[in-house]
PAFIVEX-563155 format. One record per residue: residue number from 1; residue in three letters; x negated, y negated, z of N, C-alpha, C in turn. Coordinates in pm, 1 decimal, padded with zeros to 6 digits, m for minus. Atoms other than C-alpha are relative to their C-alpha. Example, Ala and Ser with C-alpha at 12.3 -4.5 7.8 and 13.67 -1.06 7.14 Angstrom:
<pts>
<pt><nr>1</nr><rest>ALA</rest><n_xx>m00089.0</n_xx><n_yy>00119.0</n_yy><n_zz>00000.0</n_zz><ca_xx>m01230.0</ca_xx><ca_yy>00450.0</ca_yy><ca_zz>00780.0</ca_zz><c_xx>m00090.0</c_xx><c_yy>m00120.0</c_yy><c_zz>00000.0</c_zz></pt>
<pt><nr>2</nr><rest>SER</rest><n_xx>00082.0</n_xx><n_yy>00119.0</n_yy><n_zz>m00006.0</n_zz><ca_xx>m01367.0</ca_xx><ca_yy>00106.0</ca_yy><ca_zz>00714.0</ca_zz><c_xx>00077.0</c_xx><c_yy>m00109.0</c_yy><c_zz>00073.0</c_zz></pt>
</pts>
This chain:
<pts>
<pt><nr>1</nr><rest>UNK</rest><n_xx>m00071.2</n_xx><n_yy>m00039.2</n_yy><n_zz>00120.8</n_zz><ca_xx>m12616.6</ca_xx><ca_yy>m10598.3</ca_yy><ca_zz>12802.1</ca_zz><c_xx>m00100.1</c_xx><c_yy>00026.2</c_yy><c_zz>m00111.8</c_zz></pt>
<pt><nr>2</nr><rest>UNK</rest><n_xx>00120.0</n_xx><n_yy>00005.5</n_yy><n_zz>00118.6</n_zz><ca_xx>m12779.5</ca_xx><ca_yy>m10456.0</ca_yy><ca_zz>12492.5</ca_zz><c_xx>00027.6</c_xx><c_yy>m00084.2</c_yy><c_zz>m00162.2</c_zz></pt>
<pt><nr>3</nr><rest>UNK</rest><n_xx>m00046.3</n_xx><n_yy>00063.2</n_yy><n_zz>00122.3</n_zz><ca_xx>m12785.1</ca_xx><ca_yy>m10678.7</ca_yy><ca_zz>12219.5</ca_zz><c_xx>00015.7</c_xx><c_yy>00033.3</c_yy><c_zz>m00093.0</c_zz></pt>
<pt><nr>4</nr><rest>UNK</rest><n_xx>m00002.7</n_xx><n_yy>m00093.7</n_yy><n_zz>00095.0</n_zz><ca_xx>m12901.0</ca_xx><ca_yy>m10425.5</ca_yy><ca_zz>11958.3</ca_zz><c_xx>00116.8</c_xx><c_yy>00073.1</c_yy><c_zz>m00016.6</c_zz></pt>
<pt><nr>5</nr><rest>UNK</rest><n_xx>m00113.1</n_xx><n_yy>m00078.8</n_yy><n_zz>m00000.8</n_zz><ca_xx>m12598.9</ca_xx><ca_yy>m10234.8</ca_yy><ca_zz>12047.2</ca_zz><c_xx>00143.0</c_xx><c_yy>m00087.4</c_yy><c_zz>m00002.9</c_zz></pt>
<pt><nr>6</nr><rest>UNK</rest><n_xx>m00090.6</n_xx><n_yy>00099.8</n_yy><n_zz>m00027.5</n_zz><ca_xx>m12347.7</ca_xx><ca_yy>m10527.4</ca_yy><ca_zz>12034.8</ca_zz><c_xx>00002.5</c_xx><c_yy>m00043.7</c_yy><c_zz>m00147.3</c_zz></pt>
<pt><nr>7</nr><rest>UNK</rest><n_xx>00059.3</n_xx><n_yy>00026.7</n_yy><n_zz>00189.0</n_zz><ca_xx>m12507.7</ca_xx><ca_yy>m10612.4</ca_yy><ca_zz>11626.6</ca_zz><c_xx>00046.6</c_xx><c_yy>00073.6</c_yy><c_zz>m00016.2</c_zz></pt>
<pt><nr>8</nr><rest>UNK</rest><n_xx>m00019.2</n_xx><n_yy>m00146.0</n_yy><n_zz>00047.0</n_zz><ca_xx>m12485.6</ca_xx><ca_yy>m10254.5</ca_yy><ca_zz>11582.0</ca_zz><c_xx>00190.4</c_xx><c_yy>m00006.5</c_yy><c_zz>m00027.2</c_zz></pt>
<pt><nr>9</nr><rest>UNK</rest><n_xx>m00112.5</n_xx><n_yy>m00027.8</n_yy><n_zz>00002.7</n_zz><ca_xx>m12146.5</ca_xx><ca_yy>m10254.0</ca_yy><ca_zz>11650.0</ca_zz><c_xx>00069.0</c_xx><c_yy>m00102.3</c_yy><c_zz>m00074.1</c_zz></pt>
<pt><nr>10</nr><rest>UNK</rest><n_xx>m00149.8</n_xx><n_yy>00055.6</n_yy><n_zz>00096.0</n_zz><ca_xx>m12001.4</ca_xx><ca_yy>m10568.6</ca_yy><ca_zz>11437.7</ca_zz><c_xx>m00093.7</c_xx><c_yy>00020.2</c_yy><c_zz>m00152.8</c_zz></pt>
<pt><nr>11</nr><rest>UNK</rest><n_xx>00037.0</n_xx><n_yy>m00038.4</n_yy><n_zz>00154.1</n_zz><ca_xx>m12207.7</ca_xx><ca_yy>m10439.3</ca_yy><ca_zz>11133.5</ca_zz><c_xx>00072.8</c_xx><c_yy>00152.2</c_yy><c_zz>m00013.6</c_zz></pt>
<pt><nr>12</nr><rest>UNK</rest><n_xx>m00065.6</n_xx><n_yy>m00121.3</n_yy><n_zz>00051.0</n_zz><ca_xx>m12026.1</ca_xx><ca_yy>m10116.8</ca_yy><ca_zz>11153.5</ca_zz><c_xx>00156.3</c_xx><c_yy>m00022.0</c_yy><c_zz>m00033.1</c_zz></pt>
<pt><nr>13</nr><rest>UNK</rest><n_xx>m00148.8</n_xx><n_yy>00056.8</n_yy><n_zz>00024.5</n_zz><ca_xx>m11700.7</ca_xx><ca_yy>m10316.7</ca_yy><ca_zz>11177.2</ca_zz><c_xx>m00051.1</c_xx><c_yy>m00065.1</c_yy><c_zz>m00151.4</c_zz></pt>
<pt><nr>14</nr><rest>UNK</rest><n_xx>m00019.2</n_xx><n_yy>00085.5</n_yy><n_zz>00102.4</n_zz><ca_xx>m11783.9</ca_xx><ca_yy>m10528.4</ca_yy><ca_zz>10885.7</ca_zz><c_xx>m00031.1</c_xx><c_yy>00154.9</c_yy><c_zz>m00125.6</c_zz></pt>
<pt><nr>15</nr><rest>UNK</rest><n_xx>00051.7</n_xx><n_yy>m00099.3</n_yy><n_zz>00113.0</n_zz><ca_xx>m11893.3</ca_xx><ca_yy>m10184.9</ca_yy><ca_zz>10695.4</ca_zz><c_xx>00115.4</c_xx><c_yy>00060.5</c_yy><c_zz>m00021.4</c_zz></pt>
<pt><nr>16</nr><rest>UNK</rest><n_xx>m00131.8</n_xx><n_yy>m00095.5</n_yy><n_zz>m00017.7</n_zz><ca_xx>m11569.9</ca_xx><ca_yy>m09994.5</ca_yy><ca_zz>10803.5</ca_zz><c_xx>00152.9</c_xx><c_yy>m00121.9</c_yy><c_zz>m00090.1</c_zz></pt>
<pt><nr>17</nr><rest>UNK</rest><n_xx>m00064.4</n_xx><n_yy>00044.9</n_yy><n_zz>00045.5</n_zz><ca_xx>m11357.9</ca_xx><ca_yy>m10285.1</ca_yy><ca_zz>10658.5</ca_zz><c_xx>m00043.0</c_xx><c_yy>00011.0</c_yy><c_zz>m00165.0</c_zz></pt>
<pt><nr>18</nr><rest>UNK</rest><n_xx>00109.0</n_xx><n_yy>m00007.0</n_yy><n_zz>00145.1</n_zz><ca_xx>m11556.9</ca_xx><ca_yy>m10324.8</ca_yy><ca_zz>10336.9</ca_zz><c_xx>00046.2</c_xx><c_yy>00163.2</c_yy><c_zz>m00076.2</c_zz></pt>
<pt><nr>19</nr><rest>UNK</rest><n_xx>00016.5</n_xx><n_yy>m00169.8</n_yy><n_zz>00069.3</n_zz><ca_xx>m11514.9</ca_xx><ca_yy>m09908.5</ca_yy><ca_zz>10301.5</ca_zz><c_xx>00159.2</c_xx><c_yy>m00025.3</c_yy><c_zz>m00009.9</c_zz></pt>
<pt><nr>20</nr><rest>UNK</rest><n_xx>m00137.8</n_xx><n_yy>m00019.9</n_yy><n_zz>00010.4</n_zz><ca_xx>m11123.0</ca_xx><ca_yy>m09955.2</ca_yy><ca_zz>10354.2</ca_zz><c_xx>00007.7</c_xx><c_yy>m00047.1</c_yy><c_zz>m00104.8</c_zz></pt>
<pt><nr>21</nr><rest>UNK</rest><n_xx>m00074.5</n_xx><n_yy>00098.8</n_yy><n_zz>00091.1</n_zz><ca_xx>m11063.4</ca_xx><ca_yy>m10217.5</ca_yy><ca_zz>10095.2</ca_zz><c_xx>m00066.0</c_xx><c_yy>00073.9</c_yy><c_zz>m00130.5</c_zz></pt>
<pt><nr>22</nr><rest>UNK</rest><n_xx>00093.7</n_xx><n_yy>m00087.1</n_yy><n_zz>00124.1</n_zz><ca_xx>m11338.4</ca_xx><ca_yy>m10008.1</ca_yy><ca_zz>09820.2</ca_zz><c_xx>00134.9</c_xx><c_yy>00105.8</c_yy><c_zz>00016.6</c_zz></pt>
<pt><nr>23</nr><rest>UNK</rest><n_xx>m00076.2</n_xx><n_yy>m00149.1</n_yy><n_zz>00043.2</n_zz><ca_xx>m11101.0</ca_xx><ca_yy>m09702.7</ca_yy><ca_zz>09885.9</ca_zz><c_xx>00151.6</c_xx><c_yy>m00044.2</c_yy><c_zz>m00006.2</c_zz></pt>
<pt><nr>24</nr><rest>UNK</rest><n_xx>m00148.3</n_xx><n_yy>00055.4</n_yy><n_zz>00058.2</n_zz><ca_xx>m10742.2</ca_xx><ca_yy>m09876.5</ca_yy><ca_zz>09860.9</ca_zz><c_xx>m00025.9</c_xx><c_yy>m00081.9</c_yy><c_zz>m00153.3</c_zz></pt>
<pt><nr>25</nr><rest>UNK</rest><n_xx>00017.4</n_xx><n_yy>00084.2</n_yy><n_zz>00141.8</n_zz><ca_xx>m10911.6</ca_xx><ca_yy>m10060.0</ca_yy><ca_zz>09537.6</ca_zz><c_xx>m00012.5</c_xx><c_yy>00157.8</c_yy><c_zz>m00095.8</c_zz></pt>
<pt><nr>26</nr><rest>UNK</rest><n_xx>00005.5</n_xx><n_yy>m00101.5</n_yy><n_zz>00087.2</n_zz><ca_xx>m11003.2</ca_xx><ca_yy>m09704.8</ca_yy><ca_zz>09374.1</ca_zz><c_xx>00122.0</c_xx><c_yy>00097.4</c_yy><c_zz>00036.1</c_zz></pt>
<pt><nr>27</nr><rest>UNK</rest><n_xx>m00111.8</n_xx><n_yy>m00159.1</n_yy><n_zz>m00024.0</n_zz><ca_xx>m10728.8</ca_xx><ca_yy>m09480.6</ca_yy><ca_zz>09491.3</ca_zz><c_xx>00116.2</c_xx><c_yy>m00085.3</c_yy><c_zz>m00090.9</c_zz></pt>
<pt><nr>28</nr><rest>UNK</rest><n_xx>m00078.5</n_xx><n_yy>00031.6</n_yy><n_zz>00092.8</n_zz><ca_xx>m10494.1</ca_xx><ca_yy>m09782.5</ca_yy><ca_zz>09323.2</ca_zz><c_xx>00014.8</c_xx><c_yy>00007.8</c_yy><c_zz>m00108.4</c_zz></pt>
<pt><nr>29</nr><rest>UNK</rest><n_xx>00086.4</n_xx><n_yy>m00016.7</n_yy><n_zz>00149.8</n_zz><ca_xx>m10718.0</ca_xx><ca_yy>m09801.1</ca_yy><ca_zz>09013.5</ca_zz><c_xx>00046.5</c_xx><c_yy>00114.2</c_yy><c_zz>m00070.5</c_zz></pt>
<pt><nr>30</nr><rest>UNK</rest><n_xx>m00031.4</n_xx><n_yy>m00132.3</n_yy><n_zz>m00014.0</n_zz><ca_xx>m10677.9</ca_xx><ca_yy>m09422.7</ca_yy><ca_zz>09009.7</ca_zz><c_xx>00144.2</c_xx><c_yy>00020.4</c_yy><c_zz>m00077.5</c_zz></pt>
<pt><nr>31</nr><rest>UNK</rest><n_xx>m00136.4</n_xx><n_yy>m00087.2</n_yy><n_zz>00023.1</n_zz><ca_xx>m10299.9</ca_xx><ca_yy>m09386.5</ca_yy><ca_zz>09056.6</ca_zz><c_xx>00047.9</c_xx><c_yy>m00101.3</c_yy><c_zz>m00110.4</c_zz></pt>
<pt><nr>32</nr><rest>UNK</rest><n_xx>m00094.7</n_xx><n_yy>00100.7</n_yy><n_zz>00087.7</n_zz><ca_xx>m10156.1</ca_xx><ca_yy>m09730.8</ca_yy><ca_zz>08839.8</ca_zz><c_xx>m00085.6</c_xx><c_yy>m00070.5</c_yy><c_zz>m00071.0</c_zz></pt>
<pt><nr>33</nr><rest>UNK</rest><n_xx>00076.3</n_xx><n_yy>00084.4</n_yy><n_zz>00128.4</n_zz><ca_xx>m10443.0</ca_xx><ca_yy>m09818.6</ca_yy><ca_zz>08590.1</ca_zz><c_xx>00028.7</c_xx><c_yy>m00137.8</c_yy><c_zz>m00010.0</c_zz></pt>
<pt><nr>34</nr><rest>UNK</rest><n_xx>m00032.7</n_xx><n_yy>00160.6</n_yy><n_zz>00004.7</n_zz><ca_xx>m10396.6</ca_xx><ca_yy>m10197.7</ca_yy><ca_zz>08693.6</ca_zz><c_xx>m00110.0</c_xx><c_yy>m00041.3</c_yy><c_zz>00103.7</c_zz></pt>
<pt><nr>35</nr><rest>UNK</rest><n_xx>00106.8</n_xx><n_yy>00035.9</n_yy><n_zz>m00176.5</n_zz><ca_xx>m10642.0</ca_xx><ca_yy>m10397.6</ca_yy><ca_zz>08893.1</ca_zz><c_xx>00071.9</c_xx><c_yy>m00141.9</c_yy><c_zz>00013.6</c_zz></pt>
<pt><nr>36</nr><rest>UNK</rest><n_xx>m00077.5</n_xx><n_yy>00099.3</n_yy><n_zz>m00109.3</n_zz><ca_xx>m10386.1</ca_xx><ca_yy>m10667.7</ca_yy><ca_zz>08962.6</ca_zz><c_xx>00067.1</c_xx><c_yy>00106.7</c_yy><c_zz>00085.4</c_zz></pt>
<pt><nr>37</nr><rest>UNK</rest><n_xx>m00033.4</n_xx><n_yy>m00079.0</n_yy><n_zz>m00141.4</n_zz><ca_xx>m10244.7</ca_xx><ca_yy>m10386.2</ca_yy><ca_zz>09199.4</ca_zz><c_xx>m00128.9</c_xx><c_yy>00046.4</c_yy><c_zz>00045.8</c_zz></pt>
<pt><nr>38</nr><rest>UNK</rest><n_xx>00114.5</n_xx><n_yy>m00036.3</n_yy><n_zz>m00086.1</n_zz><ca_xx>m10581.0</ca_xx><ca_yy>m10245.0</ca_yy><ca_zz>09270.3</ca_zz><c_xx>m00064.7</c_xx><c_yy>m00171.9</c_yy><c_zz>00082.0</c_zz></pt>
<pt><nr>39</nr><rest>UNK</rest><n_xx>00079.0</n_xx><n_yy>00153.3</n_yy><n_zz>m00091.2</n_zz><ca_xx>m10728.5</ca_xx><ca_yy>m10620.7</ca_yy><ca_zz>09357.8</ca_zz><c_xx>00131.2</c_xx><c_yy>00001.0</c_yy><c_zz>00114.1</c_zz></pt>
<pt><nr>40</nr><rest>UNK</rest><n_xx>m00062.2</n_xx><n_yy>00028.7</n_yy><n_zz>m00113.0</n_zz><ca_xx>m10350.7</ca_xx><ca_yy>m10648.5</ca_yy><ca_zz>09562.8</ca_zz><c_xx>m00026.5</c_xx><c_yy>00074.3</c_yy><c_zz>00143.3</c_zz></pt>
<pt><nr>41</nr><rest>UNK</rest><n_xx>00015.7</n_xx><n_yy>m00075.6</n_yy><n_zz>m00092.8</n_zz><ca_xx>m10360.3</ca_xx><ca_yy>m10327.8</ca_yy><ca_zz>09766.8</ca_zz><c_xx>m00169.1</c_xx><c_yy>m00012.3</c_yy><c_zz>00083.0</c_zz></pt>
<pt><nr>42</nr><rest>UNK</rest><n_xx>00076.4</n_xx><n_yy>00021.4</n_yy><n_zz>m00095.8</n_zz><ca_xx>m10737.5</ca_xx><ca_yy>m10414.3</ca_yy><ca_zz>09840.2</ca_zz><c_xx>00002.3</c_xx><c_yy>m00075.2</c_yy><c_zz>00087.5</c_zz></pt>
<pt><nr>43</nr><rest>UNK</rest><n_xx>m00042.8</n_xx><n_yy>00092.9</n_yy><n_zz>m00138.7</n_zz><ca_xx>m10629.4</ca_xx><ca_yy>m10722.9</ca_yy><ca_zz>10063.9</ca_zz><c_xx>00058.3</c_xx><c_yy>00140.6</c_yy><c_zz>00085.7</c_zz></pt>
<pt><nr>44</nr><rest>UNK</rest><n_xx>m00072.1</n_xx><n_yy>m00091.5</n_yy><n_zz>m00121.8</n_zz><ca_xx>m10425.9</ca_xx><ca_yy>m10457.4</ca_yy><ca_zz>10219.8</ca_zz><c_xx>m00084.2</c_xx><c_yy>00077.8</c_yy><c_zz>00069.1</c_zz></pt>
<pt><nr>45</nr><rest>UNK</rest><n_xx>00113.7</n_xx><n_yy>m00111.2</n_yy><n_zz>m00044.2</n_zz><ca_xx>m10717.8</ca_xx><ca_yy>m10241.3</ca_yy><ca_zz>10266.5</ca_zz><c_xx>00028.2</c_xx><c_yy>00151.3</c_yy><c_zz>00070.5</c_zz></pt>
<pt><nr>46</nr><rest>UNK</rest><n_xx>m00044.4</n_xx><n_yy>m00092.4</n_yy><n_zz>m00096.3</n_zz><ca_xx>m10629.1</ca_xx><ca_yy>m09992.0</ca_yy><ca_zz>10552.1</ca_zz><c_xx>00143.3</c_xx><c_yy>00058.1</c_yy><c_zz>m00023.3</c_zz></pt>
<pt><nr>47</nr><rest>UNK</rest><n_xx>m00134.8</n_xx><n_yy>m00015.0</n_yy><n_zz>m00004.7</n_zz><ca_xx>m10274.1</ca_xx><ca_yy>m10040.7</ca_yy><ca_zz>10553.8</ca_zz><c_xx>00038.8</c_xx><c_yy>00106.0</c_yy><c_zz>m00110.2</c_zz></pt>
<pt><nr>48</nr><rest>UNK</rest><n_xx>m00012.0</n_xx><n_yy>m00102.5</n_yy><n_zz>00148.4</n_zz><ca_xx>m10270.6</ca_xx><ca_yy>m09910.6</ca_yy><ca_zz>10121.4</ca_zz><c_xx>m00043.9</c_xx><c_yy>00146.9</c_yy><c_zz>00033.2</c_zz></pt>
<pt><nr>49</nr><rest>UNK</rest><n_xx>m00013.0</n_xx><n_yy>m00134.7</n_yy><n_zz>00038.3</n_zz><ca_xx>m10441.1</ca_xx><ca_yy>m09644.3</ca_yy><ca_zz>10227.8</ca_zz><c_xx>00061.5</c_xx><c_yy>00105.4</c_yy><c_zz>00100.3</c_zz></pt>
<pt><nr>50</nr><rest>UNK</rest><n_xx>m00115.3</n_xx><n_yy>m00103.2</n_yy><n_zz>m00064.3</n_zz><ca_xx>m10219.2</ca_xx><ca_yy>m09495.6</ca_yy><ca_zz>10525.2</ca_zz><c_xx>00108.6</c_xx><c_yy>m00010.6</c_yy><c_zz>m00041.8</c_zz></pt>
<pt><nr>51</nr><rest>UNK</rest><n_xx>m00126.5</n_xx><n_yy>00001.0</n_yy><n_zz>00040.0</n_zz><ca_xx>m09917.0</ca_xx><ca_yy>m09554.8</ca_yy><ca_zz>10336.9</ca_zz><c_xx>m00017.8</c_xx><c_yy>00105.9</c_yy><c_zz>m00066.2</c_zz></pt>
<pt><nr>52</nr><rest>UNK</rest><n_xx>00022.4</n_xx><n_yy>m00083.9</n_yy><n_zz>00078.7</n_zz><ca_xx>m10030.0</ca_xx><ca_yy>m09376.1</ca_yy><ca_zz>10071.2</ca_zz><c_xx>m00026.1</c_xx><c_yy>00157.8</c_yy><c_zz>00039.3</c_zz></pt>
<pt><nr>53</nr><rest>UNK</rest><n_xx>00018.5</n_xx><n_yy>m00142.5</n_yy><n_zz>m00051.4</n_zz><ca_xx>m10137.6</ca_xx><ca_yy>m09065.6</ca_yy><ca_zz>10264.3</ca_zz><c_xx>00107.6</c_xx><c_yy>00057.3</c_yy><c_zz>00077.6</c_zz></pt>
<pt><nr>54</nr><rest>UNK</rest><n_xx>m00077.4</n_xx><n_yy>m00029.1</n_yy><n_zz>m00018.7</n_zz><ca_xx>m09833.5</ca_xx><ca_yy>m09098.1</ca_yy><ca_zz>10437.5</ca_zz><c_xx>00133.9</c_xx><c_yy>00015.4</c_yy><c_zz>m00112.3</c_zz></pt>
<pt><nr>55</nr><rest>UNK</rest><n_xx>m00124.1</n_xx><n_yy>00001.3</n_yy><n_zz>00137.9</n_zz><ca_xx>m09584.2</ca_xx><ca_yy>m09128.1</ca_yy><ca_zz>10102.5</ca_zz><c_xx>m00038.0</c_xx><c_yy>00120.5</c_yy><c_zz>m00047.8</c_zz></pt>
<pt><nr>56</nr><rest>UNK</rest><n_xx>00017.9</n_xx><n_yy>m00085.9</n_yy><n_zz>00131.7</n_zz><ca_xx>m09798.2</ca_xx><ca_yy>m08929.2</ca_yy><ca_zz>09862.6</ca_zz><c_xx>m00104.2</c_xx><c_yy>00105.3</c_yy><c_zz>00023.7</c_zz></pt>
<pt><nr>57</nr><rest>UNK</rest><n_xx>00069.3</n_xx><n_yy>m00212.6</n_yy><n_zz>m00027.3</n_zz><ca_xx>m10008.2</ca_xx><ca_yy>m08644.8</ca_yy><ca_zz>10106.7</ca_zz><c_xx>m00162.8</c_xx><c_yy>m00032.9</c_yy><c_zz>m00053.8</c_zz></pt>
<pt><nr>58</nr><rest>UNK</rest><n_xx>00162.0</n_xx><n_yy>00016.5</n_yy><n_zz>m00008.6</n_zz><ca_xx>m10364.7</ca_xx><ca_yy>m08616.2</ca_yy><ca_zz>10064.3</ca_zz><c_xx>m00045.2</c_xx><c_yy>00090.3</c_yy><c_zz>m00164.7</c_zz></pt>
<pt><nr>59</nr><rest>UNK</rest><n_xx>00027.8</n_xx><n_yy>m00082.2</n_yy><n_zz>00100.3</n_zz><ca_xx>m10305.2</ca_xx><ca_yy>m08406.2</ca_yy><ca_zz>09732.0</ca_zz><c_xx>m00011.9</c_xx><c_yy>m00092.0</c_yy><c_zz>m00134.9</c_zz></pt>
</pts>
């Protein structure tokens, strides 16, 4: 097994979570000038932001 490639892979997980929760914190920021909803929807991370692309479109 390669170990390098086994690291590799839970630092891209820990990067890919990290990037979800940054972009459900600014897209909230964005739409409802509050960061008690931007701090909420970042727990949500992922979830905030396929709702959102599914509700309100990519426009």
């Amino acid at each position: 097994m390669n170990l390098k490639g086994g690291i590799a892979m839970k630092e891209s997980a820990k990067a890919g979570i990290s990037f979800g929760c940054a972009l459900a914190l600014v897209i909230s920021y964005v739409n409802w000038h509050s960061i008690i909803w931007a701090i909420f929807h970042g727990v949500l991370s992922w979830f905030y932001v396929i709702y959102y692309v599914i509700v309100y479109g990519l426009n």
